[in-house]
N, C-alpha and C positions, 0 to 999 in steps of 0.2 A: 309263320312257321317257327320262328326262331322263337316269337314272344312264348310260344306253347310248350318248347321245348324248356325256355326257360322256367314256366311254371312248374313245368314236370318234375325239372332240377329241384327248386324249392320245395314242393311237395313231398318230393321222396329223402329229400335232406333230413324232415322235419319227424315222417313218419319213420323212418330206418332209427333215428333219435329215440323215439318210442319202445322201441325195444328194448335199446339198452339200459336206459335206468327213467326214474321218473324225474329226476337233475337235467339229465342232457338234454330231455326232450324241453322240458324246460328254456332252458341256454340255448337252442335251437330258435325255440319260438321269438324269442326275445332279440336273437340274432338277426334273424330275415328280418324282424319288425322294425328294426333300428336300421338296417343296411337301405331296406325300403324306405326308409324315410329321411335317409343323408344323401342317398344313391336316385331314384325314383321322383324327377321332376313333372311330368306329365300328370293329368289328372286322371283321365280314364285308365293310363297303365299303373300307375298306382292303387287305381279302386281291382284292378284284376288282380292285381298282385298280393293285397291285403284279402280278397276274396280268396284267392289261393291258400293263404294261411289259414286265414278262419277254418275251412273246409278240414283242409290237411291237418288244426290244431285240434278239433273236436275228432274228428277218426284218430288222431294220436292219444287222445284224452280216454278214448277206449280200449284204442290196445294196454296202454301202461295199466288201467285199473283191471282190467282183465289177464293181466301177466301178474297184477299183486295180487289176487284173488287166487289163483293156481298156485302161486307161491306159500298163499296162507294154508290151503288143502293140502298142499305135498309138505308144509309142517305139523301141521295134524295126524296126517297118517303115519308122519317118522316116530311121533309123538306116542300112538299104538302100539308102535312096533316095540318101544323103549324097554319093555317087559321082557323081552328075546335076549334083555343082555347082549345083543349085537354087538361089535367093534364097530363095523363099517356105519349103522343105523348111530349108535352116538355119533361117530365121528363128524356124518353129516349134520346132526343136528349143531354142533359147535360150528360148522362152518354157517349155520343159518344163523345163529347167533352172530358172529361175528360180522358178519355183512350186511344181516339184516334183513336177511330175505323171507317173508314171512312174517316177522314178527320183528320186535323192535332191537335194533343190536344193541350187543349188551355183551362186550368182551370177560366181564367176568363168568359169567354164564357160558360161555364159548370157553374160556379154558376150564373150566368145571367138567363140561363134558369130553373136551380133549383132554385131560388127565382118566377120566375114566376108561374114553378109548385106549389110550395108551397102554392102560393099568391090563386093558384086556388083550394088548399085541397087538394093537393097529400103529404100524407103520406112519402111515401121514397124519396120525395124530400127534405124535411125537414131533413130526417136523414141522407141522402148525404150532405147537406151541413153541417152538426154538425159535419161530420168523416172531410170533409174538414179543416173544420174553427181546428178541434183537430189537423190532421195533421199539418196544416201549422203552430201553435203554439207548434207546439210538440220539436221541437230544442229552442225555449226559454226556455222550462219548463225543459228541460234537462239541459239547462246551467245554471237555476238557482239552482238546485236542488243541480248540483255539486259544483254551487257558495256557496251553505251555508255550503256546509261540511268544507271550508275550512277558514270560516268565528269564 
C-alpha cells in the first residue's frame, strides 16, 4: 500500500511539473531519477519506480507539448487581432514576448509592444516596462552599491 502510494506521490510530482514550464518538468524527471538511484537499493522496487517515471515522463512529455502548442495558437490569434490597435491585445503580446510563451522571448520585442500599449493607455504596460527597465539595471545598482562599501 505504501509502495503505491508512494508511486502516486512521484507521478503526480512529475506531471503537476508539466504544467508549469517545460524546465521544471524537466528538473522533476531528473530529480526522482537521481533520488531513485542514491535512495532505492532493492531491485524490483527500483525497476517499479523507474517504471513510474517512464510512464509519468512520457504523459508529462505530452501535456508540456500540448500547453506549447495552445501557447503558439493563442499567439497567433493575438497576432490577428494586432490590427484593432488594441491596448490590452499589444500589451499581451509583450508579455508573450517577454516570457516566451508562444514564440521565442525576445525582450526587445516585448518592450516594443509595451511601449505601444502604453502609447495607447494601457496601464500595465507602463508598469511592465518600469519592472523591465528595474530589472535590467538592477546588476549596475548592485555593483554600485557594493562599489561604495569599499570606497
Amino acid at each position: 500500500m505504501i509502495i503505491a502510494l508512494y508511486q502516486i506521490l512521484i507521478a503526480s510530482i512529475i506531471l503537476i511539473t508539466a504544467f508549469l514550464s517545460r524546465n521544471k518538468y524537466y528538473i522533476a524527471v531528473a530529480a526522482t531519477s537521481l533520488w531513485t538511484v542514491t535512495h532505492i537499493f532493492v531491485a524490483w522496487l527500483m525497476a517499479i519506480q523507474f517504471g513510474t517515471i517512464i510512464i509519468a515522463s512520457l504523459i508529462g512529455l505530452v501535456i508540456v507539448n500540448i500547453r506549447e502548442l495552445i501557447e503558439r495558437v493563442r499567439f497567433r490569434r493575438l497576432q490577428k487581432l494586432l490590427v484593432q490597435n488594441n491596448p490590452t491585445v499589444i500589451y499581451k503580446l509583450g508579455c508573450m514576448y517577454e516570457k516566451g510563451k508562444g514564440v521565442e522571448a525576445n525582450k526587445k520585442k516585448a518592450k516594443s509592444y509595451y511601449n505601444e500599449a502604453k502609447l495607447l493607455g494601457s496601464p500595465k504596460a507602463e508598469e511592465a516596462l518600469k519592472r523591465i527597465e528595474f530589472l535590467e539595471n538592477l546588476p549596475d545598482t548592485i555593483f554600485n552599491n557594493i562599489a561604495k562599501l569599499f570606497r
